[in-house]
C-alpha positions as CSV (number, residue, x, y, z in Angstrom):
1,X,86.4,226.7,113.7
2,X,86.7,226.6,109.6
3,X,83.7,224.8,108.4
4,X,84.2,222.0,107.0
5,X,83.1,221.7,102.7
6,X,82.1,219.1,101.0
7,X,82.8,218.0,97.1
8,X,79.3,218.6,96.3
9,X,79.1,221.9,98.0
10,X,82.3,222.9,96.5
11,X,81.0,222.1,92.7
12,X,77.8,223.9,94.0
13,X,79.9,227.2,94.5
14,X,81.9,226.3,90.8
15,X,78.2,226.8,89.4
16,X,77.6,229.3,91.6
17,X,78.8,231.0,94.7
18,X,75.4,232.3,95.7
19,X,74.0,228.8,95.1
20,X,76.9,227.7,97.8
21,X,75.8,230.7,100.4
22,X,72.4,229.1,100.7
23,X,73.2,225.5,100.5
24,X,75.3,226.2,103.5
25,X,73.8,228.8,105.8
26,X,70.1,229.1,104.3
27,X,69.2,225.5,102.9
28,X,65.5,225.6,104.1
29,X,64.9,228.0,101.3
30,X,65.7,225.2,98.6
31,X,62.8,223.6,97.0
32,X,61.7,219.9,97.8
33,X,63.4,218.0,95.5
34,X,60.7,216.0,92.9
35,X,60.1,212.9,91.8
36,X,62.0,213.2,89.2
37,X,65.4,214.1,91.4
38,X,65.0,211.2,93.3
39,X,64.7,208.9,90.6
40,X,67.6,210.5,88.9
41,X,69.6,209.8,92.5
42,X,68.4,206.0,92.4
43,X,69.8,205.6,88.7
44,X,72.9,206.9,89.9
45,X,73.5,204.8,93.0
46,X,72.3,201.4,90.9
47,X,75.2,203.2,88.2
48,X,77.5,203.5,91.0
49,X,76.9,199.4,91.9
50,X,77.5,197.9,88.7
51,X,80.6,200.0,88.6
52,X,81.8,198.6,92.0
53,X,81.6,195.0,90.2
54,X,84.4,195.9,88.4
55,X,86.7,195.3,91.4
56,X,86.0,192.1,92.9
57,X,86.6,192.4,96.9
58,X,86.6,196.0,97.1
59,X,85.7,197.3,100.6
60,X,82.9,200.1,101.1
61,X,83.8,202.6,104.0
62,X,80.6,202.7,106.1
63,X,79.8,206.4,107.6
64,X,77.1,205.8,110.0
65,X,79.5,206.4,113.0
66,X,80.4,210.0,111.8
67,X,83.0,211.4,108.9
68,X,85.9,211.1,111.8
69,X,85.2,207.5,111.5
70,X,84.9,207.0,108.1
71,X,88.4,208.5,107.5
72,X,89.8,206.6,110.0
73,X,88.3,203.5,108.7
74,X,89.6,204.9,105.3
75,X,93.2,204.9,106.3
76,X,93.0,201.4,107.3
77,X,92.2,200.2,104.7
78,X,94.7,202.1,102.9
79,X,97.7,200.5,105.0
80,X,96.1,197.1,104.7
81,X,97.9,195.3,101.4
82,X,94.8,192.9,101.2
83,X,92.1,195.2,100.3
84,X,92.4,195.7,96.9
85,X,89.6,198.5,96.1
86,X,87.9,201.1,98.6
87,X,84.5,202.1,97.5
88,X,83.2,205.8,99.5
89,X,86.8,206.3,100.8
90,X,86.7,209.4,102.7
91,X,89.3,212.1,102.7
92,X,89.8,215.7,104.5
93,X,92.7,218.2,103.5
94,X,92.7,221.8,104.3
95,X,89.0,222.0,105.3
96,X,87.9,220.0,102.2
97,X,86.1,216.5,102.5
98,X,85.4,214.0,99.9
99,X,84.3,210.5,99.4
100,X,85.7,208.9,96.3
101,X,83.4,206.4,94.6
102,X,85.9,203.9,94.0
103,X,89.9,204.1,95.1
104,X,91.8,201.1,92.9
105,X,95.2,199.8,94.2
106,X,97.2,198.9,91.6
107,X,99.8,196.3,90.7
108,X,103.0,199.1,91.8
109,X,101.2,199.9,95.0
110,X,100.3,203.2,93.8
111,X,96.4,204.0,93.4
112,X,93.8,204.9,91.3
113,X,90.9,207.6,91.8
114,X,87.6,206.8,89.9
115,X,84.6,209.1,90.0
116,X,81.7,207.4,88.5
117,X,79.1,209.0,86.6
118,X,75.7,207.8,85.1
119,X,76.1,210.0,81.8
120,X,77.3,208.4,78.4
121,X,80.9,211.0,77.7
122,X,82.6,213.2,79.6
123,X,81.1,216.7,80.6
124,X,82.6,219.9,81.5
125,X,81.8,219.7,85.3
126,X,83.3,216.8,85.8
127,X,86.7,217.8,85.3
128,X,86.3,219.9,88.9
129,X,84.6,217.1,89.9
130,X,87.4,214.7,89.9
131,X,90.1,217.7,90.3
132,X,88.5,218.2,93.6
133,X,88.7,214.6,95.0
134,X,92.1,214.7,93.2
135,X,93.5,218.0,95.3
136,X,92.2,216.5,98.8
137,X,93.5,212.4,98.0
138,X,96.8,213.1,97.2
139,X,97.4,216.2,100.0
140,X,96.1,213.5,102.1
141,X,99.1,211.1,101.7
142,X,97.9,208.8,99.2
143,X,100.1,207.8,95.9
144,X,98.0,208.1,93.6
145,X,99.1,207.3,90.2
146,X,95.7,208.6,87.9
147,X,92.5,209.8,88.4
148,X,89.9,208.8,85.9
149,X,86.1,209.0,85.2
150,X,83.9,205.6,85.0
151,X,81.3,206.7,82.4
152,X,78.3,204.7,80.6
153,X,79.5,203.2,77.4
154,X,76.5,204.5,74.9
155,X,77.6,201.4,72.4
156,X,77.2,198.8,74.8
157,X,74.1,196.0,74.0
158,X,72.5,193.7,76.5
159,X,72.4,190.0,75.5
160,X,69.1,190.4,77.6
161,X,71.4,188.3,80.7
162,X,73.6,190.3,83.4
163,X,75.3,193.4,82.8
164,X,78.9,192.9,82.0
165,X,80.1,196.0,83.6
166,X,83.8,196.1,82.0
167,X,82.0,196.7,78.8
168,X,79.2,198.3,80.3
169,X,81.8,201.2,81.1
170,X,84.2,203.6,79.5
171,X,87.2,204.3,81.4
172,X,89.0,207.9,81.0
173,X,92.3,208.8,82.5
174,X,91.8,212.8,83.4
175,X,95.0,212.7,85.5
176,X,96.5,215.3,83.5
177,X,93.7,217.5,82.9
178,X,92.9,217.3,86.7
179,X,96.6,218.3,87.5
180,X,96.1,221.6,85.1
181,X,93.0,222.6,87.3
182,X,94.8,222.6,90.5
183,X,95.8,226.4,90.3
184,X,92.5,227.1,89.5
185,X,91.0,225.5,92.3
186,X,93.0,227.0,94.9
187,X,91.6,230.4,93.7
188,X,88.2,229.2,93.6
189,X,88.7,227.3,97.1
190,X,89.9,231.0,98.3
191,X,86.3,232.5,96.6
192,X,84.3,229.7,98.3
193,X,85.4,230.3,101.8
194,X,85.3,233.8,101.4
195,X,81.9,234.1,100.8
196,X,80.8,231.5,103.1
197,X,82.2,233.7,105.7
198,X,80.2,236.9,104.6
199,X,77.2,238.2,106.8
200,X,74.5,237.6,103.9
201,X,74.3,236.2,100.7
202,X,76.3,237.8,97.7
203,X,74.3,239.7,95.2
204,X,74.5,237.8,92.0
205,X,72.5,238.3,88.5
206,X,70.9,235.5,87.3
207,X,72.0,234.0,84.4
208,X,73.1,230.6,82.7
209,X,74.6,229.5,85.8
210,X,70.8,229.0,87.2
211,X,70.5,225.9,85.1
212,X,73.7,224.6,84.1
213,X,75.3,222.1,84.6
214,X,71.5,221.5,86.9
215,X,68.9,223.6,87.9
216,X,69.8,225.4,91.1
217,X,67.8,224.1,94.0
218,X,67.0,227.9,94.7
219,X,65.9,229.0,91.5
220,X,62.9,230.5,92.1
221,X,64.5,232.5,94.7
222,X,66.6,234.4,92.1
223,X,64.0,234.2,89.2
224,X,61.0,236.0,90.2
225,X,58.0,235.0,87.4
226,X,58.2,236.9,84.0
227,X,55.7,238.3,82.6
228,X,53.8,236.4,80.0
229,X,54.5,239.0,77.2
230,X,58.8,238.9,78.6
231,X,60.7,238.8,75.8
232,X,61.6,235.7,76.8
233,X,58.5,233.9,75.7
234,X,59.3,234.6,71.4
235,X,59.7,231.4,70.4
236,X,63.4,229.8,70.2
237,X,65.1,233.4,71.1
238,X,68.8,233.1,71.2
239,X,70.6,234.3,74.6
240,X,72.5,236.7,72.2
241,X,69.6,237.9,70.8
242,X,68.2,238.2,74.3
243,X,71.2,240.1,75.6
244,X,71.0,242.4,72.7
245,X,67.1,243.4,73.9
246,X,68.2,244.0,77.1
247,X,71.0,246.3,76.2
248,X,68.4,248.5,74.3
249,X,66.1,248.5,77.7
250,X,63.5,246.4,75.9
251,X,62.1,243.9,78.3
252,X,58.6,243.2,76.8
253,X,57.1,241.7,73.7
254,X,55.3,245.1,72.8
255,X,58.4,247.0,73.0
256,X,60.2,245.3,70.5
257,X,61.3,247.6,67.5
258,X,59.8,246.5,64.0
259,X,63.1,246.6,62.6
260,X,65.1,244.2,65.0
261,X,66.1,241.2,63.3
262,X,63.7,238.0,64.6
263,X,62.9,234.9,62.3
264,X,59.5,234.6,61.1
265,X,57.5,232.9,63.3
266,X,59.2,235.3,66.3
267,X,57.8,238.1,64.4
268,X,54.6,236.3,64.1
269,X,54.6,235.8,68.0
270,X,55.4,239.3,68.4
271,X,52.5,240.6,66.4
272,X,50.1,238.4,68.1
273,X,51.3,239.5,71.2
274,X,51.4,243.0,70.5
275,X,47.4,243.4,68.8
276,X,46.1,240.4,71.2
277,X,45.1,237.9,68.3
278,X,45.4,234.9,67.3
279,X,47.0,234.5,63.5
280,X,45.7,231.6,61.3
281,X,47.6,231.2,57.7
282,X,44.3,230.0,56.4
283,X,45.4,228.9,52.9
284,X,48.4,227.1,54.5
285,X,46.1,225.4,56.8
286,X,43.6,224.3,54.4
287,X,46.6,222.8,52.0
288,X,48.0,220.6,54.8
289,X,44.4,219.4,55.9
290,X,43.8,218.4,52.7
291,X,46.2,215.6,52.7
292,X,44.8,213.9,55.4
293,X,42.8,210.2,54.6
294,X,40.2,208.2,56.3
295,X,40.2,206.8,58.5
296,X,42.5,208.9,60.2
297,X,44.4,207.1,64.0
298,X,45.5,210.0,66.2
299,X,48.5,208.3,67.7
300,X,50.4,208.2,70.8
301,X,53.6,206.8,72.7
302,X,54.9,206.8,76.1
303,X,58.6,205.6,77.1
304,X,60.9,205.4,80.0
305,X,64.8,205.4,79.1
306,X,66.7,203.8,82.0
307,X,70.5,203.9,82.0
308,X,70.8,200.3,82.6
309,X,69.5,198.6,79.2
310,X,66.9,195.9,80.6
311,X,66.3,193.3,77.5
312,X,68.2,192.2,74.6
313,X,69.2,193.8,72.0
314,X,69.0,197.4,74.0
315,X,71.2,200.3,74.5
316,X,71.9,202.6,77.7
317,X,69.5,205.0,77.7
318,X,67.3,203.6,74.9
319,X,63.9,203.9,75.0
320,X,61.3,201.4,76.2
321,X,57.8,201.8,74.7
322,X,55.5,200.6,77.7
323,X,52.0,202.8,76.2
324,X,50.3,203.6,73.3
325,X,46.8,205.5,73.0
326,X,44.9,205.6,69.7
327,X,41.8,207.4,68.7
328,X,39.8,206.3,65.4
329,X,38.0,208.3,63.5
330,X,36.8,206.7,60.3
331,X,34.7,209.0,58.4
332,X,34.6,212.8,58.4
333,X,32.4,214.2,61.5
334,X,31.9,210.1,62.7
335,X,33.0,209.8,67.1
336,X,36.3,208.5,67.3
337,X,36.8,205.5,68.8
338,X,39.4,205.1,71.6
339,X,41.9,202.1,71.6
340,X,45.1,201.6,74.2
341,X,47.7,199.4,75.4
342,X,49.6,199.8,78.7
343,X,51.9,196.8,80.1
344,X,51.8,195.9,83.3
345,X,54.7,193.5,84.6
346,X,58.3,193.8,84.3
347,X,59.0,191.4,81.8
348,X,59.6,193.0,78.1
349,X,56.7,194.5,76.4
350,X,57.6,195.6,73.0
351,X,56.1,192.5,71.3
352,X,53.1,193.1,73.0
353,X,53.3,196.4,72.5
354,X,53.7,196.7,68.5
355,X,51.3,193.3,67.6
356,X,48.2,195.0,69.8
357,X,49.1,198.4,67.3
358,X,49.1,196.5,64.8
359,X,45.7,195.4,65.9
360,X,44.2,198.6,66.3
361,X,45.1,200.6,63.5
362,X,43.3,200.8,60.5
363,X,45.5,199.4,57.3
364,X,44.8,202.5,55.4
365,X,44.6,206.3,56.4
366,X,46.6,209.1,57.9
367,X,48.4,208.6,61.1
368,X,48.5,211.8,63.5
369,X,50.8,212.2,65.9
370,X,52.5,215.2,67.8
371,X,56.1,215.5,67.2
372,X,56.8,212.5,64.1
373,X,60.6,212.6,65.2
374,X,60.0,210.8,68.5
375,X,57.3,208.3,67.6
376,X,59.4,207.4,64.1
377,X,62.4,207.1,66.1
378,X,60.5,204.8,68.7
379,X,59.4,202.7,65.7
380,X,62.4,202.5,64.2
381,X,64.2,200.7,67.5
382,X,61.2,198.0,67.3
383,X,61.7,197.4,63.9
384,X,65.4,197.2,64.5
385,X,64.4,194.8,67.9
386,X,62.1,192.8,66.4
387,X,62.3,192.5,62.5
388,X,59.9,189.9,61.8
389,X,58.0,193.0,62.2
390,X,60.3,195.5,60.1
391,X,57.6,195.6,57.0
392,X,54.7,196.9,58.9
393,X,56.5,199.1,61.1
394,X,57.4,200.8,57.7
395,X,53.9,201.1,56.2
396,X,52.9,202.8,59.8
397,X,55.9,204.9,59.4
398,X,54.9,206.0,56.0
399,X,51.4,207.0,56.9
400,X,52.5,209.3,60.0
401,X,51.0,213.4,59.7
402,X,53.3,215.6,61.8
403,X,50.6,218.0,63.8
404,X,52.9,219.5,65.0
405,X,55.0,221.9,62.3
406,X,51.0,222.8,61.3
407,X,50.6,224.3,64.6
408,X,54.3,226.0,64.1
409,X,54.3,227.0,60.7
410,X,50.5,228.0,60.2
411,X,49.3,228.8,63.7
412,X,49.8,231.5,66.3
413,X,48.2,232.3,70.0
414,X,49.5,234.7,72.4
415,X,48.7,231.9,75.1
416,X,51.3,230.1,73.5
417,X,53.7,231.8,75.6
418,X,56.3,230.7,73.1
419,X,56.1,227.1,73.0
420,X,54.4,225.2,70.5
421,X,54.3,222.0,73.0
422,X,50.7,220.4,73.0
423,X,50.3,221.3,77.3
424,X,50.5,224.4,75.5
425,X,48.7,224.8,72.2
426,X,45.7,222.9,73.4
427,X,44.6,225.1,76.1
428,X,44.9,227.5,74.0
429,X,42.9,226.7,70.6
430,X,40.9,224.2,72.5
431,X,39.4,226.2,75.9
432,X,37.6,223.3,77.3
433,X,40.8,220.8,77.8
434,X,43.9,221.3,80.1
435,X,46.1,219.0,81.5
436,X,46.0,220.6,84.6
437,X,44.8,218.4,88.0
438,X,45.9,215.1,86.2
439,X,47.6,212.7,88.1
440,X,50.0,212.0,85.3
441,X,50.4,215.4,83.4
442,X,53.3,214.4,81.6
443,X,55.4,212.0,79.7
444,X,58.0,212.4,82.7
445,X,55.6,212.0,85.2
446,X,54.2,208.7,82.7
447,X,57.5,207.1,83.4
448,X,57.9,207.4,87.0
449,X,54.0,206.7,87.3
450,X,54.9,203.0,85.0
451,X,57.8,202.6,86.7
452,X,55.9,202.6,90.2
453,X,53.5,200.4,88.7
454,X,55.1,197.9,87.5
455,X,58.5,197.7,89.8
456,X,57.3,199.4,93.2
457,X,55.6,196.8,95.6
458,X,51.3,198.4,95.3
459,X,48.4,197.0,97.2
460,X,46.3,196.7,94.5
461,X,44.0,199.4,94.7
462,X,47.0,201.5,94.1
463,X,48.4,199.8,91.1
464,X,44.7,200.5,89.8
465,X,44.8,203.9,90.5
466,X,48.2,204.4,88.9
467,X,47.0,202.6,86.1
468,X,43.9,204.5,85.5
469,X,45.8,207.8,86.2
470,X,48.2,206.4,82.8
471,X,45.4,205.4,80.9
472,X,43.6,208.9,81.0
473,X,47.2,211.0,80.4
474,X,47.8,208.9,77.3
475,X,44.1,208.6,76.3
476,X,44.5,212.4,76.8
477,X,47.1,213.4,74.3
478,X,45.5,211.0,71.4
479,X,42.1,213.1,71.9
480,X,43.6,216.3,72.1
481,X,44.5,215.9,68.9
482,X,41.2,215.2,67.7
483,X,40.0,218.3,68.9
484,X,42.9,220.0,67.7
485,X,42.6,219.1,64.4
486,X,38.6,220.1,64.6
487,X,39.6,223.6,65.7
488,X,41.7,224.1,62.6
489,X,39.5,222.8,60.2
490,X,36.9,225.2,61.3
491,X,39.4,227.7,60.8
492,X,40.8,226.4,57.6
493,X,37.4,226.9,56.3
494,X,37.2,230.5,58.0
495,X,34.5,230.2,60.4
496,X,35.5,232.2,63.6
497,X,35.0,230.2,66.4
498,X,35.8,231.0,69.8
499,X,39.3,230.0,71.5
C-alpha cells in the first residue's frame, strides 16, 4: 500500500529529501524537541485562534476518530450551505493529506484556502506550503476560488483591550503564484516517493538545507562536531569564502594561506589560532578604558517578544523588558554593589521596570553594557511607551559604553571559537566564570524561565526556584562584566596575567 504523506512531511523533503527518509522510516533518531520548539508550537496554535475569529461560526473538523473520519466529516461540511468556515479541514489526493487551517466559503459558493502563519511577511517556504494544500483541495473536488496566506501584520498596535484580529492580520492572495508551482510539485512529489521507497537513507552533503528554512531535527546526525580550529570558527566567514577554502582542500585554521583574502579581525583570529596566543591591542585598549567615569553601572536587560502584543501601545513581536541586573562600582578598585529588578505577575511591568532603574543608577558615570544596540533599542520603546519618562531615558542612553566592539576590535582568544558573544569571551579571559550548570544559561532560556513564572500555574517553591534561577543568570551577565573589564585593564596596563 502507497504510504500515505503528510503536508509537513512533504515540505520536510522540499528542505531536504534525507531529512524526509528519516522522518518517515527512522524518526527515533530525531532529537527531543526543546523548550524552545514547544513554545514556538504554543505561539503558533494561540496565532492560529485569533485567526479562526475572523470567521464567526466556522466549524473545526475534529480527528480523534482517525484521518478517515476527519475527511468524511470534512466533506460534510462541505455539502452543508450553513457552515460558513471549516477550520483543520482534511483532504487526501493521490497519496497526499493535508489539513487546511482555515477553508472560507464565499459569497459565489466557491471557497477560499487560508494557511495561517505566526511570522510578520511572507517567506519563501510558504509558497510550497500553500501550493501543497492547494494541489490536494482542489484535486479533491473542491471550488476553490484563491488560496491565500493569514500573516501577522507587524504595524498593528494594541489599545491594551482584545485583539482585533482583522487588523491584527495581513491577508495575501498567492493563488497565482501557487498555480505556477504546481509543475514543480509534481516532480518533487515523484522525488519524495521515490526515495521513501529506497532501502536506506540517500547520501546527501550537508549544507544550507540543514538550517533553513528550520534546523533539521537530525542535524547532528549529518554534522559530526568540527574541530575547534575548522575554518568555520574565523569570525563572520562568508559561505563563499568558506566554499573557496574548501576547493583548495584547506579545512583548518592553520592551513590557511597568508595571502587569502580575510578581513582583519579573521586574520587576527587566524594568527591566534595558528601560534596559540591570545592578542591584546594594548594602546587601543588603554584609549577606550580611559573614557570610562565613576561611578561606573554595568548594565543588564532581559526580554521576551511574544507574537501577540499584550499591553498598550505594543507591537507584534515587540519586546517586553521583564529584568534588569546592575552592578555599581563607585570608585576605582571599591566592590561593586549589586542591584536588580525582576517582575513577577502578569500585569505590565515597564513602569515598574524603568522607575526602580531609575532608582538604582547613579546620575553620573559610564554605563556598561554588552551589545549597546539591544539595550538602546529596549530603551528607546519605553521612552516611546511611556514619555513622561522620555528625558531620562535619554540621559541613560547617552552614558551607555559598548563592551562589546572593545572585546571585537582590540581583543583576541583562540577560545573564542569565533564568536565574540559574552558565553564566550568570558570563559575565556576570565577562567574562573562559565555559564555552564545554570539553570537559566541564556536570554532564551530567561524568557521561557519568566514566562513559566509568571503565566504557568507553580506551587510556590517552584516559582522561587525559577525566580532565584533568573536572578543569578541576570545578576550573572552584569558581573561578568565587572570582571571583564578588570581583565583588560590589567592588560591595558601590560601586566600578564593568566587567562
Amino acid at each position: 500500500m502507497r504510504m500515505r504523506l503528510s503536508k509537513s512531511k512533504f515540505c520536510a523533503g522540499v528542505q531536504c529529501l534525507k531529512r524526509l527518509y528519516l522522518q518517515v522510516h527512522q524518526p527515533e533518531l530525531a532529537a527531543e524537541p526543546g523548550a524552545a520548539a514547544e513554545a514556538m508550537i504554543e505561539q503558533g496554535r494561540e496565532v492560529g485562534m485569533l485567526a479562526r475569529q475572523m470567521f464567526p461560526n466556522g466549524v473545526e473538523v475534529c480527528s480523534e476518530k482517525g484521518l478517515d473520519q476527519a475527511i468524511r466529516a470534512t466533506r460534510e461540511l462541505v455539502a452543508n450551505p450553513e457552515v460558513p468556515a471549516i477550520f483543520e479541514g482534511v483532504f487526501e489526493n493521490g497519496g497526499v493529506l493535508v489539513r487546511v487551517d482555515i477553508l472560507h466559503r464565499r459569497r459565489d459558493g466557491r471557497w477560499r484556502l487560508i494557511e495561517v502563519k505566526s511570522t510578520t511577511d511572507l517567506k519563501d517556504h510558504h509558497l510550497e506550503d500553500a501550493a501543497i494544500q492547494y494541489r490536494v483541495v482542489s484535486r479533491s473536488g473542491l471550488d476553490l476560488g484563491s488560496a491565500c496566506l493569514a500573516h501577522i501584520n507587524r504595524g498593528y498596535i494594541s489599545d491594551g483591550g482584545s485583539i482585533y484580529p482583522r487588523r491584527f492580520f495581513k491577508i495575501r492572495n498567492l493563488t497565482r503564484r501557487v498555480e505556477r508551482l504546481q509543475p514543480k510539485l509534481t516532480f518533487q512529489l515523484h522525488s519524495e516517493f521515490t526515495i521513501l521507497a529506497m532501502p536506506t537513507a540517500p547520501d546527501i552533503e550537508p549544507g544550507r538545507q540543514c538550517t533553513d528554512p528550520v534546523t533539521c531535527e537530525f542535524y547532528d546526525r549529518c554534522n559530526a562536531p568540527k574541530a575547534t580550529e575548522h575554518i568555520t570558527y574565523l569570525p563572520r566567514l562568508h559561505a563563499s569564502a568558506a566554499e573557496e577554502l574548501e576547493e583548495l582542500g584547506v579545512e583548518s585554521i592553520r592551513d590557511i594561506p597568508e595571502d587569502f583574502a580575510l578581513s582583519d579581525i579573521q586574520r587576527r583570529a587566524a594568527t591566534c589560532v595558528q601560534t596559540g596566543e591570545p592578542w591584546f591591542d594594548l594602546e587601543g585598549l588603554k584609549a577606550q578604558l580611559a573614557t570610562l567615569r565613576h561611578p561606573i553601572a554595568y548594565l543588564d536587560f532581559e526580554t521576551v517578544n511574544p507574537a501577540v502584543p499584550r499591553f498598550t501601545g505594543m507591537h507584534p513581536y515587540q519586546h517586553i523588558v521583564f529584568e534588569w541586573s546592575a552592578h555599581i562600582q563607585q570608585c576605582p578598585g571599591a566592590a561593586p554593589g549589586h542591584y536588580e529588578f525582576l517582575a513577577s505577575n502578569t500585569a505590565d511591568p515597564r513602569p515598574e521596570f524603568i522607575t526602580s532603574l531609575f532608582a538604582a543608577l547613579p546620575d553620573t558615570g559610564s554605563i556598561v553594557v554588552y551589545n549597546q544596540q539591544f539595550e538602546s533599542a529596549r530603551l528607546d520603546e519605553l521612552a516611546a511607551s511611556l514619555p513622561e519618562f522620555a528625558e531620562r531615558i535619554k540621559k541613560i542612553q547617552a552614558r551607555l559604553w559598548d563592551l562589546l566592539p572593545v572585546i571585537r576590535n582590540h581583543v583576541y582568544h583562540p577560545a573564542f571559537a569565533g564568536s565574540f558573544s559574552l558565553k564566550s569571551v568570558l570563559p575565556a579571559l576570565v577562567s574562573t566564570m562559565t555559564y555552564d550548570g545554570m539553570e537559566v544559561a541564556n536570554g532564551q532560556d530567561a524568557g521561557l524561565a519568566w514566562e513559566s513564572l509568571v503565566r504557568g500555574n507553580l506551587v510556590q517553591s517552584e516559582r522561587d526556584r525559577v525566580r532565584k534561577a533568573l536572578l543569578d543568570y541576570c545578576g550573572q551577565d552584569t558581573f561578568a562584566m565587572v570582571r571583564l573589564l578588570e581583565a583588560l585593564r590589567l592588560h591595558g596596563r601590560d601586566e600578564r596575567v593568566p587567562i
